[in-house]
PDB file of N, H, CA, C and O in Angstrom:
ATOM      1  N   UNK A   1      14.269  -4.573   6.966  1.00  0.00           N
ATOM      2  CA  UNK A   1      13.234  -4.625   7.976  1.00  0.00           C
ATOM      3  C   UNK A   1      11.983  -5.350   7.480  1.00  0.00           C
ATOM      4  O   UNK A   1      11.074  -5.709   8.228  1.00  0.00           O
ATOM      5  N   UNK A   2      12.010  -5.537   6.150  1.00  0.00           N
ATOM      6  H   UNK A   2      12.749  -5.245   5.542  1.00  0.00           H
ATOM      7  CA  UNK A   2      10.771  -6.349   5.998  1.00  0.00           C
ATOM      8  C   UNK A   2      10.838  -7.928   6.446  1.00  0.00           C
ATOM      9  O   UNK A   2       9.755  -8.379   6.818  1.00  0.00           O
ATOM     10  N   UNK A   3      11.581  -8.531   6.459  1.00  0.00           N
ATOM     11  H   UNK A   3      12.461  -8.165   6.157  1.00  0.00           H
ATOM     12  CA  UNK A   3      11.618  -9.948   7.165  1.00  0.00           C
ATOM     13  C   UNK A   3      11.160  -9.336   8.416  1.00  0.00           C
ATOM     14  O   UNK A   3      10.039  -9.830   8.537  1.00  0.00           O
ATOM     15  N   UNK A   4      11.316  -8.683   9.262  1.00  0.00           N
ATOM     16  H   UNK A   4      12.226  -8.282   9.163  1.00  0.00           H
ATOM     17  CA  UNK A   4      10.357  -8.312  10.654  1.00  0.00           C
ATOM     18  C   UNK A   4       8.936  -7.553  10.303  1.00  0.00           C
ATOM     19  O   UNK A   4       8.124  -7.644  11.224  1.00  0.00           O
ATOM     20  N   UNK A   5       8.648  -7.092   9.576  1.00  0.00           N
ATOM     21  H   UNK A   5       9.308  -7.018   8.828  1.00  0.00           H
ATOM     22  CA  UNK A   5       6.819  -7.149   9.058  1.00  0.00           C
ATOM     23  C   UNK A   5       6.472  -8.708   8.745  1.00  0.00           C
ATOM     24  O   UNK A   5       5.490  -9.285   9.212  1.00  0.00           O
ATOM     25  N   UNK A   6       7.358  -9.249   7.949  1.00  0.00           N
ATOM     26  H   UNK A   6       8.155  -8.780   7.570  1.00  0.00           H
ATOM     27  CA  UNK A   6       6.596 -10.616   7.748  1.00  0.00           C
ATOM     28  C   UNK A   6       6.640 -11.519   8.682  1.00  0.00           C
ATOM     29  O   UNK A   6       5.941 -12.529   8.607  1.00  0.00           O
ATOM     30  N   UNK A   7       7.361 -11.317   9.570  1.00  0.00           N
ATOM     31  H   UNK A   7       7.929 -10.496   9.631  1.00  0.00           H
ATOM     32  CA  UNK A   7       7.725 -12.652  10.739  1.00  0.00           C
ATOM     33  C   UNK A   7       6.091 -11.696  11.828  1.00  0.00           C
ATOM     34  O   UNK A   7       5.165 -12.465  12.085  1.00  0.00           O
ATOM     35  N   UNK A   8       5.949 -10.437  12.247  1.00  0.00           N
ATOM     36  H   UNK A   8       6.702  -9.812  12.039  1.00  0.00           H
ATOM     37  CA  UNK A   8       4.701 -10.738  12.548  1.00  0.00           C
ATOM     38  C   UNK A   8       3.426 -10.743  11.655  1.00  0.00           C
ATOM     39  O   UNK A   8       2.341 -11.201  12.013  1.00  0.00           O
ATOM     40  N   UNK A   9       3.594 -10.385  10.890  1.00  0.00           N
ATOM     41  H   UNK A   9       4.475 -10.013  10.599  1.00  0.00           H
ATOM     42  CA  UNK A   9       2.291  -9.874  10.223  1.00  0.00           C
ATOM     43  C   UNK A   9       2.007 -11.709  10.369  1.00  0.00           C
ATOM     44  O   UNK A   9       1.233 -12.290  11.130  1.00  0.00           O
ATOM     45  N   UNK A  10       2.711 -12.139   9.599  1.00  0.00           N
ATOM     46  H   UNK A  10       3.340 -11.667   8.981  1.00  0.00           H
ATOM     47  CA  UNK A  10       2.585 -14.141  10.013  1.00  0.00           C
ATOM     48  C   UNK A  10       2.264 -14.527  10.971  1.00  0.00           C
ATOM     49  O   UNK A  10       1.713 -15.626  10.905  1.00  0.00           O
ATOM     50  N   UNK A  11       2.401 -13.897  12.380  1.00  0.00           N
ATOM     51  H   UNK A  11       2.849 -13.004  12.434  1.00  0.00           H
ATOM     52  CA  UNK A  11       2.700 -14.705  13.788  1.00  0.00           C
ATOM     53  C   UNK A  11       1.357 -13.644  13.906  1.00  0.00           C
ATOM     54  O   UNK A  11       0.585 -13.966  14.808  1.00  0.00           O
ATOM     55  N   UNK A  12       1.091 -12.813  13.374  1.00  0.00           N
ATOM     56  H   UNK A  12       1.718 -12.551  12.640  1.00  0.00           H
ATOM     57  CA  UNK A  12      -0.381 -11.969  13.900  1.00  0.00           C
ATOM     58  C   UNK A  12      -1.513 -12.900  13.207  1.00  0.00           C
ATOM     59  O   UNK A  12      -2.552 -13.193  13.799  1.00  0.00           O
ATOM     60  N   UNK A  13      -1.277 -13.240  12.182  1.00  0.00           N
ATOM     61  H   UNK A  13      -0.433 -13.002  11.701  1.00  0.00           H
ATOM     62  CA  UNK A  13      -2.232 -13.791  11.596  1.00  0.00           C
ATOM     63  C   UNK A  13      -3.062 -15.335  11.866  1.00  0.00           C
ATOM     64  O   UNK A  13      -4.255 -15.638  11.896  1.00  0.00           O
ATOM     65  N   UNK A  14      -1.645 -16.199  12.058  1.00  0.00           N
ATOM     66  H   UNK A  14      -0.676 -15.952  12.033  1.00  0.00           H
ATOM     67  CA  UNK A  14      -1.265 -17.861  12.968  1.00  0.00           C
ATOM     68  C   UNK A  14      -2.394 -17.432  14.291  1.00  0.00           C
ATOM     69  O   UNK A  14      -3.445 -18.073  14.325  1.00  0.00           O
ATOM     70  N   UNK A  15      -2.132 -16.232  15.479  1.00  0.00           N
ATOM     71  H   UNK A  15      -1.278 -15.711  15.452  1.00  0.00           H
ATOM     72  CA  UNK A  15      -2.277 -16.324  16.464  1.00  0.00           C
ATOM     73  C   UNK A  15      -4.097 -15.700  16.210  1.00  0.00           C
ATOM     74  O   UNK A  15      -4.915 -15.921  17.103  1.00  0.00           O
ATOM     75  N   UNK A  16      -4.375 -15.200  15.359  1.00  0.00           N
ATOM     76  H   UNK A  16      -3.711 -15.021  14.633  1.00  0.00           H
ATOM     77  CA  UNK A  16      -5.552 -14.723  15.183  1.00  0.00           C
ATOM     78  C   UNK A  16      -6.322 -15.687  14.555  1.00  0.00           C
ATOM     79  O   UNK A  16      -7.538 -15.499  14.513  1.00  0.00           O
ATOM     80  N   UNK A  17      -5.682 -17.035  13.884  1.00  0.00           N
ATOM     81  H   UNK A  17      -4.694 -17.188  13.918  1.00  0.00           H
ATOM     82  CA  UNK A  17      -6.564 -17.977  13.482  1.00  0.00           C
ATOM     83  C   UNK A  17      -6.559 -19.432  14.546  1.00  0.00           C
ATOM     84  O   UNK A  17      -7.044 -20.526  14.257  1.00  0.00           O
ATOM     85  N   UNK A  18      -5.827 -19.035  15.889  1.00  0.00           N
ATOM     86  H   UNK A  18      -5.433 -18.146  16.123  1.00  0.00           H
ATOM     87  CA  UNK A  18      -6.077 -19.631  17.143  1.00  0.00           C
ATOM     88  C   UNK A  18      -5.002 -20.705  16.960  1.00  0.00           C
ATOM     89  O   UNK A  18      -5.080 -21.797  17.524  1.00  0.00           O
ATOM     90  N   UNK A  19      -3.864 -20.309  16.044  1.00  0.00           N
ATOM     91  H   UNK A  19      -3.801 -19.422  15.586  1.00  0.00           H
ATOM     92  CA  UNK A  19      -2.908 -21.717  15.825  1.00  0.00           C
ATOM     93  C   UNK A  19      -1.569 -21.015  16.866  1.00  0.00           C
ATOM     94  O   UNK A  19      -1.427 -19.954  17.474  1.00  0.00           O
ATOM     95  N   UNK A  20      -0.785 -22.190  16.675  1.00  0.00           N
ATOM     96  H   UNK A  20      -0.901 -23.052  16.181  1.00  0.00           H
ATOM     97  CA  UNK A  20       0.919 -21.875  17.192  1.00  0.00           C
ATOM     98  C   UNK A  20       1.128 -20.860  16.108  1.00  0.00           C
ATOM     99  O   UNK A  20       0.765 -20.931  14.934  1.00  0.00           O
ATOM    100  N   UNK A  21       2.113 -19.416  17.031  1.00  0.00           N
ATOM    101  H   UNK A  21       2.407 -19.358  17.985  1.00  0.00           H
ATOM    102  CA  UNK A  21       2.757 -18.700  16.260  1.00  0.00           C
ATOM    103  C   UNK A  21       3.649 -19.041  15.668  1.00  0.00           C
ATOM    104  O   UNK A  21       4.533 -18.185  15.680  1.00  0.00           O
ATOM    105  N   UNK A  22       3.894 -19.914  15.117  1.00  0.00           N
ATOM    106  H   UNK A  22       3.176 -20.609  15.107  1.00  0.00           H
ATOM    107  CA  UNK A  22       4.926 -20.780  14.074  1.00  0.00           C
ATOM    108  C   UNK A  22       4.880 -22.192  13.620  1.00  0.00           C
ATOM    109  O   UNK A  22       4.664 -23.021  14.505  1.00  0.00           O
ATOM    110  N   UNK A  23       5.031 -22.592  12.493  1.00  0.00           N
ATOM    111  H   UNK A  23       5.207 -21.919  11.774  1.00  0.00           H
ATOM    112  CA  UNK A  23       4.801 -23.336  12.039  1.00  0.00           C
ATOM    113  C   UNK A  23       6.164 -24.443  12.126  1.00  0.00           C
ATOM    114  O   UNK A  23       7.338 -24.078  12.199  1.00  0.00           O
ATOM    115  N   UNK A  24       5.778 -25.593  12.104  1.00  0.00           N
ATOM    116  H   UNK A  24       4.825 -25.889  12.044  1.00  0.00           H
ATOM    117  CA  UNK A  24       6.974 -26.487  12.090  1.00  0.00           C
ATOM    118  C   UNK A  24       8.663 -26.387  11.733  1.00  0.00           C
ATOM    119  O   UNK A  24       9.707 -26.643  12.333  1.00  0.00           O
ATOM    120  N   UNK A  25       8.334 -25.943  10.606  1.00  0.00           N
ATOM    121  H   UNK A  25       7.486 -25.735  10.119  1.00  0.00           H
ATOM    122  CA  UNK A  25       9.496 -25.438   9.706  1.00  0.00           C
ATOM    123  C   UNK A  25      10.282 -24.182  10.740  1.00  0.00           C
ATOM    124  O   UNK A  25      11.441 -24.286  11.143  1.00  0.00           O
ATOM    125  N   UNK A  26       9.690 -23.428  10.934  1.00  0.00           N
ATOM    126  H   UNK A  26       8.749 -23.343  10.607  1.00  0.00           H
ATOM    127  CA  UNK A  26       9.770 -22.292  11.543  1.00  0.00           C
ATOM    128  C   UNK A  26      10.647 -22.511  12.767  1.00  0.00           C
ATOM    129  O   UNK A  26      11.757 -22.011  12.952  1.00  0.00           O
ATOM    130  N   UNK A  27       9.904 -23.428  13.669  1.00  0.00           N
ATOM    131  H   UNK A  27       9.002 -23.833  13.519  1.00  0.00           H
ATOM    132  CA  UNK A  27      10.281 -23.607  15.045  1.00  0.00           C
ATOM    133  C   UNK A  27      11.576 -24.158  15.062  1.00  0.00           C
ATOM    134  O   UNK A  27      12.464 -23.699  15.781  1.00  0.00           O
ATOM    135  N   UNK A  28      11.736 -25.157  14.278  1.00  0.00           N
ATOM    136  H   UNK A  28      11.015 -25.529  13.694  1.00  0.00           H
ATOM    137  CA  UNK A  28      13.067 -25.564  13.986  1.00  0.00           C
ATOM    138  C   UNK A  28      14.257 -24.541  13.317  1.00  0.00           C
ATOM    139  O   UNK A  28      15.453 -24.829  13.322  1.00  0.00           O
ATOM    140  N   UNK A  29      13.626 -23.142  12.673  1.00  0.00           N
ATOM    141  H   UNK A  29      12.654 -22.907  12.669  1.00  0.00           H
ATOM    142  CA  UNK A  29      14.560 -22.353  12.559  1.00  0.00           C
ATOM    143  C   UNK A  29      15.127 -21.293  13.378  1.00  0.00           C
ATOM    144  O   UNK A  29      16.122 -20.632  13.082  1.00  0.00           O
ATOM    145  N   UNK A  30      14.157 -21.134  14.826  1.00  0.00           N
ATOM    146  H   UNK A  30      13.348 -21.671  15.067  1.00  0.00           H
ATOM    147  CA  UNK A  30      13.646 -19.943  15.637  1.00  0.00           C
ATOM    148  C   UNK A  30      15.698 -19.738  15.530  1.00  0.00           C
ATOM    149  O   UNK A  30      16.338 -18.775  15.109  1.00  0.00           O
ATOM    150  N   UNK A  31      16.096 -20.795  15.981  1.00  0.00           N
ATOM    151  H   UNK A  31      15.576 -21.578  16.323  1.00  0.00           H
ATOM    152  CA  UNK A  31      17.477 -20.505  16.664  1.00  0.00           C
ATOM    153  C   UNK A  31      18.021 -19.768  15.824  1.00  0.00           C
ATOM    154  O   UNK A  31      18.400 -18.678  16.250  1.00  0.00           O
ATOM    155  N   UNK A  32      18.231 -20.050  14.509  1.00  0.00           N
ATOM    156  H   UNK A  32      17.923 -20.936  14.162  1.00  0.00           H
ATOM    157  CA  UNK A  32      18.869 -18.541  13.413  1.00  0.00           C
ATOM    158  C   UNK A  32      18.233 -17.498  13.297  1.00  0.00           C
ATOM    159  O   UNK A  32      18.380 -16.744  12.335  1.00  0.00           O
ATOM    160  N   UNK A  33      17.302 -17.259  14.406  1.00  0.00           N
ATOM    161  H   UNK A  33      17.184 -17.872  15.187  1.00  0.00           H
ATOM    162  CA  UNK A  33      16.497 -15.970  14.221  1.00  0.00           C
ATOM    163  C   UNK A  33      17.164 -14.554  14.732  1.00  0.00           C
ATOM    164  O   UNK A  33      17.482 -14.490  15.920  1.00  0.00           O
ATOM    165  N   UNK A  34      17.374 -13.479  13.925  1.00  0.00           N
ATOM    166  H   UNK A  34      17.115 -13.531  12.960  1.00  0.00           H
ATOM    167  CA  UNK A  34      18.004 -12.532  14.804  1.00  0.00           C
ATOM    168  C   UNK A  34      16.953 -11.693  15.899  1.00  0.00           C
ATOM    169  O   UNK A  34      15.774 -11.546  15.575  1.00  0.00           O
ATOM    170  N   UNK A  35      17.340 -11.288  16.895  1.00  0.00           N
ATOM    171  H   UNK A  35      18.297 -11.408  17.158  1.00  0.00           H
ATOM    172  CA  UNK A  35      16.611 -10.465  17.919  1.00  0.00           C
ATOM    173  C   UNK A  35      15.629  -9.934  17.299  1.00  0.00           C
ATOM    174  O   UNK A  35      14.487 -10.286  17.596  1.00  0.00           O
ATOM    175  N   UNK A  36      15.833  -9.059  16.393  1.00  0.00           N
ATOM    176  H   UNK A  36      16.760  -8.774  16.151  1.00  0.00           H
ATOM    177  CA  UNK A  36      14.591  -8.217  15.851  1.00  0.00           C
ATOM    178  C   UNK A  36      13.707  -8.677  15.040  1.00  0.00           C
ATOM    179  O   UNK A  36      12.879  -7.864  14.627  1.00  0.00           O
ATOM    180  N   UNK A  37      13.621 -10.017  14.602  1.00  0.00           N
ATOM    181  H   UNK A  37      14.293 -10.678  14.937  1.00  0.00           H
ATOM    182  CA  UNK A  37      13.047 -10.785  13.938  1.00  0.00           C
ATOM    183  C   UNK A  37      11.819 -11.679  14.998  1.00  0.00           C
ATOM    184  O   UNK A  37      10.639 -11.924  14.745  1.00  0.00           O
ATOM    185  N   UNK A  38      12.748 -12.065  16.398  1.00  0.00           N
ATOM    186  H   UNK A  38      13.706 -11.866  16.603  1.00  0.00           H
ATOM    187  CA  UNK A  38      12.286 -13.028  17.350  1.00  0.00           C
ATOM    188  C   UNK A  38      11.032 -11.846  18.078  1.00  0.00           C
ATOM    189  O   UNK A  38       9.981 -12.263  18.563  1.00  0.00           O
ATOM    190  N   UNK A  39      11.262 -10.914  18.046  1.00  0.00           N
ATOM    191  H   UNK A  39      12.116 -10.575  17.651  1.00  0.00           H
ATOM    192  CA  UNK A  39      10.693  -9.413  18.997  1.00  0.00           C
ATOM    193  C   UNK A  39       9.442  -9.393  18.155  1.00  0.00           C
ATOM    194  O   UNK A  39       8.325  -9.201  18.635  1.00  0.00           O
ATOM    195  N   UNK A  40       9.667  -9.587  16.961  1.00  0.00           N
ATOM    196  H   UNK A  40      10.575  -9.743  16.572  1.00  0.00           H
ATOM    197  CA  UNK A  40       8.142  -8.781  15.823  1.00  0.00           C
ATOM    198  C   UNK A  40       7.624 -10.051  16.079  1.00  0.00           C
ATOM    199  O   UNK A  40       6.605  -9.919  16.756  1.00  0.00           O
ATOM    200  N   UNK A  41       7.850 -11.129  15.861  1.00  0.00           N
ATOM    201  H   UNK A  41       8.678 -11.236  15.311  1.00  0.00           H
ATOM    202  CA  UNK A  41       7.310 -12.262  15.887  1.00  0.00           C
ATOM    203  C   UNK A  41       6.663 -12.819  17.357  1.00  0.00           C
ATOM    204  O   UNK A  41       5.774 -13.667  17.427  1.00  0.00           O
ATOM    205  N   UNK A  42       7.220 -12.243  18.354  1.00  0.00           N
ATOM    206  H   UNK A  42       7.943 -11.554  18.297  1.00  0.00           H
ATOM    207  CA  UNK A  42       6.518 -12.164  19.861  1.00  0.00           C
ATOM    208  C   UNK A  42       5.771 -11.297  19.610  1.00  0.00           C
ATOM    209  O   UNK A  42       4.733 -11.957  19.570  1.00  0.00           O
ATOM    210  N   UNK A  43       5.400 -10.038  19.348  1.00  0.00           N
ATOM    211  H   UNK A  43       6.243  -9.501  19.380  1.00  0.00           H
ATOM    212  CA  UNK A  43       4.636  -9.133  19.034  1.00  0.00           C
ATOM    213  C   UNK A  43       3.620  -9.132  18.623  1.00  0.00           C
ATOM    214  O   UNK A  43       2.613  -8.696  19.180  1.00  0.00           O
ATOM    215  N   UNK A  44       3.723  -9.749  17.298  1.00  0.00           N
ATOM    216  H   UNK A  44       4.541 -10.103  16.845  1.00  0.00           H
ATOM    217  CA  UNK A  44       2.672 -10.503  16.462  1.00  0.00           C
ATOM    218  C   UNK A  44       1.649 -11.520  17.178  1.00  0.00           C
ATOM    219  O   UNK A  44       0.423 -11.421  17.125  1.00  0.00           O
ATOM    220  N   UNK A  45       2.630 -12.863  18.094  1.00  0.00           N
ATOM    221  H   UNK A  45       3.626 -12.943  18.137  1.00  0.00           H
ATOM    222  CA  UNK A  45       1.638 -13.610  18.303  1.00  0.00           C
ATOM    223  C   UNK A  45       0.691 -12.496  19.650  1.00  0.00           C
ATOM    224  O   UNK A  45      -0.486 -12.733  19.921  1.00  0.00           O
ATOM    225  N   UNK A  46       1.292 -11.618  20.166  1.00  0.00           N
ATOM    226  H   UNK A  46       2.248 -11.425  19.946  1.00  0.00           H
ATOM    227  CA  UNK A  46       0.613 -11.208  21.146  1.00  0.00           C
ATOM    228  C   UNK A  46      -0.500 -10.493  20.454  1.00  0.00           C
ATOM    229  O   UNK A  46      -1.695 -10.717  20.649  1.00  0.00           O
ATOM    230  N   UNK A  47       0.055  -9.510  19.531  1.00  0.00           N
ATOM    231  H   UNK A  47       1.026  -9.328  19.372  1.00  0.00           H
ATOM    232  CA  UNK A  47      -1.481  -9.195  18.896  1.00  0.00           C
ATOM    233  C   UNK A  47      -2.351  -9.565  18.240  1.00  0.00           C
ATOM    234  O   UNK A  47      -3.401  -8.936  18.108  1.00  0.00           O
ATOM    235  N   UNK A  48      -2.066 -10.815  17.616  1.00  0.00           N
ATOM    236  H   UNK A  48      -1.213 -11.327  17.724  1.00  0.00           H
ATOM    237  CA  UNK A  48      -3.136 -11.551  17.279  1.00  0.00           C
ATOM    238  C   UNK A  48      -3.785 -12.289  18.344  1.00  0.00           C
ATOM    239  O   UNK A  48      -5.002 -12.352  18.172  1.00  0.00           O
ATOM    240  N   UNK A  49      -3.336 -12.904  19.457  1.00  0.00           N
ATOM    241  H   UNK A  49      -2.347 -12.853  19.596  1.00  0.00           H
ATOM    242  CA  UNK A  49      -3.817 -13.158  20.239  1.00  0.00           C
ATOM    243  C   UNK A  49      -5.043 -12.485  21.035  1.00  0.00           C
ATOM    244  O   UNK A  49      -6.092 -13.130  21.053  1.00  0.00           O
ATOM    245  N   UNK A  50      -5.001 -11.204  21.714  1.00  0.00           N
ATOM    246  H   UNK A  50      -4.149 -10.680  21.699  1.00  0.00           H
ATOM    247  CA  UNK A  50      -5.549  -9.936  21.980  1.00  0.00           C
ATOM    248  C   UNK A  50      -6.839  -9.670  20.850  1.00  0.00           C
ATOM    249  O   UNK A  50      -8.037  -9.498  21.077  1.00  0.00           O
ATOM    250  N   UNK A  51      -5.802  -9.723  19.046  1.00  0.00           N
ATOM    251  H   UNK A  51      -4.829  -9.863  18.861  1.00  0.00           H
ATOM    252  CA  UNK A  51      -7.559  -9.317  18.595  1.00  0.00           C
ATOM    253  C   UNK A  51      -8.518 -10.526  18.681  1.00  0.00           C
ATOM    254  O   UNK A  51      -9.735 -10.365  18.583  1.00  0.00           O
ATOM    255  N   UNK A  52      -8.015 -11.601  18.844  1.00  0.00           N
ATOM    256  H   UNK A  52      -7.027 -11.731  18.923  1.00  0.00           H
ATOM    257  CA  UNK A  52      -8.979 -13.124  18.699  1.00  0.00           C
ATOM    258  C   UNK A  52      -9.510 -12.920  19.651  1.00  0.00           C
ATOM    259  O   UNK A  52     -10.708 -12.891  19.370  1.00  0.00           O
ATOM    260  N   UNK A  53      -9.297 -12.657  21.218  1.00  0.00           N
ATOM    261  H   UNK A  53      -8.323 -12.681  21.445  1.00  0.00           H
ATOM    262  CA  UNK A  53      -9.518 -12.472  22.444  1.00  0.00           C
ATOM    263  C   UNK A  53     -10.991 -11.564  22.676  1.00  0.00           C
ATOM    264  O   UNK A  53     -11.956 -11.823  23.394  1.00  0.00           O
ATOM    265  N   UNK A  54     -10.796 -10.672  21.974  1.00  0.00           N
ATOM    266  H   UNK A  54     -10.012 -10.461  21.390  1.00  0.00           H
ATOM    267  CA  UNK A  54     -11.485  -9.092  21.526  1.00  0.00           C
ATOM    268  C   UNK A  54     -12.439  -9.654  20.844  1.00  0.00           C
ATOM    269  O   UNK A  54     -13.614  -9.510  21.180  1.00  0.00           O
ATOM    270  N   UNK A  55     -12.114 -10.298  19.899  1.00  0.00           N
ATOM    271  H   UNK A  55     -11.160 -10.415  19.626  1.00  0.00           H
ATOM    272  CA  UNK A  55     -13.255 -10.643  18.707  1.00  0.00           C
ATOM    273  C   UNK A  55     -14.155 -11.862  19.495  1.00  0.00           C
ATOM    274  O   UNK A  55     -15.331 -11.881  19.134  1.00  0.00           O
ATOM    275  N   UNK A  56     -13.862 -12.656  20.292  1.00  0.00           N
ATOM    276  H   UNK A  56     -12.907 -12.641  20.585  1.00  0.00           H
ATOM    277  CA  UNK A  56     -14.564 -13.590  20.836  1.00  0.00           C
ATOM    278  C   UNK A  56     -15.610 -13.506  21.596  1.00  0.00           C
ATOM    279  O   UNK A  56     -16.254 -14.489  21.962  1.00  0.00           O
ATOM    280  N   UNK A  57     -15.970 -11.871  22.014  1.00  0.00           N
ATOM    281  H   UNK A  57     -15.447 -11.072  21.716  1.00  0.00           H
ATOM    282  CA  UNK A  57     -16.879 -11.683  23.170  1.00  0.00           C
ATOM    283  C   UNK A  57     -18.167 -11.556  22.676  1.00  0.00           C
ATOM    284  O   UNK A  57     -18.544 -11.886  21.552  1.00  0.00           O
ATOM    285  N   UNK A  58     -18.905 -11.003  23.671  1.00  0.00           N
ATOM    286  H   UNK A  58     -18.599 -10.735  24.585  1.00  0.00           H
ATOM    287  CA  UNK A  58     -20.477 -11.616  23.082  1.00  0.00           C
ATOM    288  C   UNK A  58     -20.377 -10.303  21.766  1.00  0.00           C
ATOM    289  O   UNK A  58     -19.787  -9.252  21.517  1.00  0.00           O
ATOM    290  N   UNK A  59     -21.610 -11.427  21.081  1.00  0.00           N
ATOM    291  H   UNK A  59     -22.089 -12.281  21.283  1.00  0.00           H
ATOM    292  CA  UNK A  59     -21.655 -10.699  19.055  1.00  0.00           C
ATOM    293  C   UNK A  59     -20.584 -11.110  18.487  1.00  0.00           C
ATOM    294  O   UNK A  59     -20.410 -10.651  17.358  1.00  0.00           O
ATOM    295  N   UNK A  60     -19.518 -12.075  19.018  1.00  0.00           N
ATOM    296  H   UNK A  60     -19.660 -12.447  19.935  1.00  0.00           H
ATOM    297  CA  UNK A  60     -18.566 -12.534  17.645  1.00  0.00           C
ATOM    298  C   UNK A  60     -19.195 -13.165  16.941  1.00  0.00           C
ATOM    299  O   UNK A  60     -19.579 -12.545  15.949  1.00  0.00           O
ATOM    300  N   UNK A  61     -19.502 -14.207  17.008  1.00  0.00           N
ATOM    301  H   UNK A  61     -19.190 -14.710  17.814  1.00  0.00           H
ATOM    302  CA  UNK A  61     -20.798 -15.181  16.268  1.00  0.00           C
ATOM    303  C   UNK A  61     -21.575 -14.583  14.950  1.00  0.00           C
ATOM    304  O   UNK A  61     -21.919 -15.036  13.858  1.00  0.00           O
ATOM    305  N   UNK A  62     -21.680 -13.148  15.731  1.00  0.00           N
ATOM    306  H   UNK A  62     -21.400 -12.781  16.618  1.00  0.00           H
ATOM    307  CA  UNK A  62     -22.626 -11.916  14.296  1.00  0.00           C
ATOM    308  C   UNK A  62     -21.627 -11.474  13.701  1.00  0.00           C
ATOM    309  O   UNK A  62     -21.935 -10.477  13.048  1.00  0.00           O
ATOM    310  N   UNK A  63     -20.271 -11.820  13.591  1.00  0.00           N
ATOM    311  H   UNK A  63     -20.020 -12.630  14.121  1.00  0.00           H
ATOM    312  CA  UNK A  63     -19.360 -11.276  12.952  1.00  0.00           C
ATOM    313  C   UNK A  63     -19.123 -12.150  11.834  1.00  0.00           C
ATOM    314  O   UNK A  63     -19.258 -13.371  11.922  1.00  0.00           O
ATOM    315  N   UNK A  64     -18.621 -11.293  10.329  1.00  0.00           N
ATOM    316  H   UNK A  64     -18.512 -10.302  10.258  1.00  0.00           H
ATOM    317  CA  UNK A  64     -18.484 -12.105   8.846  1.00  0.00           C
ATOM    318  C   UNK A  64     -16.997 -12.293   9.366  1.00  0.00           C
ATOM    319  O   UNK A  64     -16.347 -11.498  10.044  1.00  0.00           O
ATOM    320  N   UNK A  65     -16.591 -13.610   8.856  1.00  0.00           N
ATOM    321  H   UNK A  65     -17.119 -14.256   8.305  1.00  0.00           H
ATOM    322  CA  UNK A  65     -15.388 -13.403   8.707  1.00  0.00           C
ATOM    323  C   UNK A  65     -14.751 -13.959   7.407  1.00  0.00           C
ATOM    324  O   UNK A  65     -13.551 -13.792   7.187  1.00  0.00           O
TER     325      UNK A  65
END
């Protein structure tokens, strides 16, 4: 199960620094991806998405990052 922590914790992180949840390499591998791999990795970009979303409102600007 850790290849599905790292496929989002990656796709949380990509989507929280406002990039594609996958990287080149990646996209070209999605197709050998198993279900539970493709799921954390949808997951991921959604929650990184959401905290960028969150973090963007007024006072992000006053935020360290």
């Amino acid at each position: 199960m850790s290849g599905n922590k790292a496929a989002y914790d990656n796709a949380y992180q990509r989507a929280l620094e406002g990039k594609s949840s996958q990287s080149w390499w990646a996209f070209f591998t999605t197709y050998f991806e198993d279900e539970y791999t493709r799921q954390s990795r949808q997951r991921g970009e959604r929650d990184g998405a959401a905290a960028r979303e969150k973090g963007s409102g007024p006072g992000a600007a006053a935020q360290v990052h």
